[in-house]
C-alpha positions as CSV (number, residue, x, y, z in Angstrom):
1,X,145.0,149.6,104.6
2,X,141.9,149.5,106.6
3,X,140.2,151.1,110.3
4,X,139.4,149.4,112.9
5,X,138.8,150.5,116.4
6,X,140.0,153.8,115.2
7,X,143.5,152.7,114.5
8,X,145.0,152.6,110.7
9,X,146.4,148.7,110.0
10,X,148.5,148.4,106.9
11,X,147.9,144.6,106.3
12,X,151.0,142.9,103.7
13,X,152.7,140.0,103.6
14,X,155.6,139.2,105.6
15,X,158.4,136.6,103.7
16,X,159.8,136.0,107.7
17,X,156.4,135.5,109.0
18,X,155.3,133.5,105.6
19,X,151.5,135.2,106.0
20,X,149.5,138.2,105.9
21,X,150.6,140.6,109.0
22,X,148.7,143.4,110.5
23,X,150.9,147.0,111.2
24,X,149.5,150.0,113.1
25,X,150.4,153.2,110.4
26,X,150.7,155.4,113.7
27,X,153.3,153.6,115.3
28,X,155.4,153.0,112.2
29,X,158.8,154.8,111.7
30,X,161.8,155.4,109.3
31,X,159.3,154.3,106.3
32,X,160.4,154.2,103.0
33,X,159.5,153.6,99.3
34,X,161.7,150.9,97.9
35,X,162.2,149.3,94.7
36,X,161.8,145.9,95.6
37,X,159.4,143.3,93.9
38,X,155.9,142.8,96.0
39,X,156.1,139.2,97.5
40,X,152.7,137.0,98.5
41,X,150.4,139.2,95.9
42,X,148.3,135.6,96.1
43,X,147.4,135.4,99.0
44,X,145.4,138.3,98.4
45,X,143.8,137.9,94.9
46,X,140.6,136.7,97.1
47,X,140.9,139.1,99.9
48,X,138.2,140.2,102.1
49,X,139.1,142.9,104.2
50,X,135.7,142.8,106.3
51,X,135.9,138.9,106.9
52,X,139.6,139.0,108.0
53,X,139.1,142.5,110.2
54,X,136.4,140.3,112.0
55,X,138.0,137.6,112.5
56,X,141.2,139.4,114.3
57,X,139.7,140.8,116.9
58,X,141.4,144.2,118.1
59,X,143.3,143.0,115.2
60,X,145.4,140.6,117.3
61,X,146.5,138.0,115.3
62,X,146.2,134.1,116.5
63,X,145.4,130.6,115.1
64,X,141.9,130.8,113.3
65,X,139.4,128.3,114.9
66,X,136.0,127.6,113.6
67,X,134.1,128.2,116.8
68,X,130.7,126.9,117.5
69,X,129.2,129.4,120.4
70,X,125.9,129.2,122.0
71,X,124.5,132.4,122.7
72,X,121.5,134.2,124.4
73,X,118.9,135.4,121.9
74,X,119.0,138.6,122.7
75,X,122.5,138.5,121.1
76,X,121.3,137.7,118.1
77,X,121.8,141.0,116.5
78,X,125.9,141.3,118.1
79,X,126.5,138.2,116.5
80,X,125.1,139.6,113.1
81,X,127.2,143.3,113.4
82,X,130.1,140.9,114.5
83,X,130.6,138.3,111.9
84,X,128.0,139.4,109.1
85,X,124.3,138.6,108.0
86,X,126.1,135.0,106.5
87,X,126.0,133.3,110.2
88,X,123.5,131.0,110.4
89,X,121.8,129.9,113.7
90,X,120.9,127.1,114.8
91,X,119.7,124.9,117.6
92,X,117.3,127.6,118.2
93,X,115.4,127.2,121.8
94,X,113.2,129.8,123.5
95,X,116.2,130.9,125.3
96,X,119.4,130.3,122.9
97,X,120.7,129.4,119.5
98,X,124.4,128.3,118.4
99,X,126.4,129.8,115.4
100,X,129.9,128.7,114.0
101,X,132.3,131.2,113.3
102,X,136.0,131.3,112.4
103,X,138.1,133.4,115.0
104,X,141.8,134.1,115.3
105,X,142.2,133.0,118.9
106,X,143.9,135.7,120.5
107,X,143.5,137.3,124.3
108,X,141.4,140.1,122.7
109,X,138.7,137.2,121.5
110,X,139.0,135.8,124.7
111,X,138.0,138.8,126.7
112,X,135.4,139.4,124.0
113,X,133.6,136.4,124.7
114,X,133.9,137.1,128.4
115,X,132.6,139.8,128.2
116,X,129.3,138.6,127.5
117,X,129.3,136.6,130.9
118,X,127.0,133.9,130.6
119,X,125.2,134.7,127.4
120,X,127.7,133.5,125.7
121,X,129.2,129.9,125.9
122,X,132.0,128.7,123.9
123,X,131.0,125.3,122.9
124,X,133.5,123.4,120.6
125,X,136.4,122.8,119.9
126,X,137.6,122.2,123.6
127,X,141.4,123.7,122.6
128,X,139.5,127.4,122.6
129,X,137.0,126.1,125.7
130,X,140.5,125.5,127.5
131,X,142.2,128.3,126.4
132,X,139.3,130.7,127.8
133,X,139.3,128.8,131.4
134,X,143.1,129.5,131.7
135,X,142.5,133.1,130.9
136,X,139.5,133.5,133.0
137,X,142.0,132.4,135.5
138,X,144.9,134.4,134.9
139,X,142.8,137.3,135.3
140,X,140.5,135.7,138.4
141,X,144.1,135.2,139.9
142,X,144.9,138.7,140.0
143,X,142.1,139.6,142.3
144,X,142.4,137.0,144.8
């Protein structure tokens, strides 16, 4: 079980999903204790709980990526509380630097990284680029 965003997440392994699942505690219902025997117990022998709540943003699942971003300097220390002091930056300039991170790609990390405007610039690979322009549009769309 973990917190995040002030919401209780049982995370377990689901046979019809085959992978690790995420389950808000407060809107489960008709729980129950049951005898049967725990299934994917190795998937999570080397389980960070840290890693994998920063990488699901909102903890909304998607594909991971590994995402190189280009960001504004003055990000530096976002980027640090976000994924951990193990980034490393590079392609420093006066003005920028670029990290990789891995990222389920989800609509929640997509308006994350929009919501840094144009500090932050989603470099490679162009499958997450794209998938940010459509959703930039979606929501452009509903104002127009």
């Amino acid at each position: 079980m973990t917190l995040n965003e002030e919401n209780y997440y049982l995370i377990a392994y689901d046979e019809e999903y085959h992978g690790i699942r995420h389950y808000r505690v407060d809107k489960m219902s008709s729980v129950t204790v049951t005898a049967e025997r725990r299934t994917g117990e190795e998937l999570f022998r080397d389980f960070d709980i840290a890693v994998y709540a920063n990488k699901n943003f909102g903890m909304y699942n998607g594909e991971e990526e590994r995402v190189l971003l280009r960001c504004r300097n003055h990000l530096a220390g976002v980027m640090i509380d976000r994924f951990g002091e193990d980034v490393t930056f590079f392609n420093l300039t006066e003005d920028s630097f670029e990290l990789y991170i891995k990222a389920a790609i989800s609509p929640m990390f997509l308006s994350w990284i929009a919501n840094f405007g144009d500090a932050v610039t989603v470099v490679s690979p162009d499958t997450v680029r794209d998938r940010l322009v459509s959703h930039l549009k979606k929501v452009l769309a509903l104002y127009e």
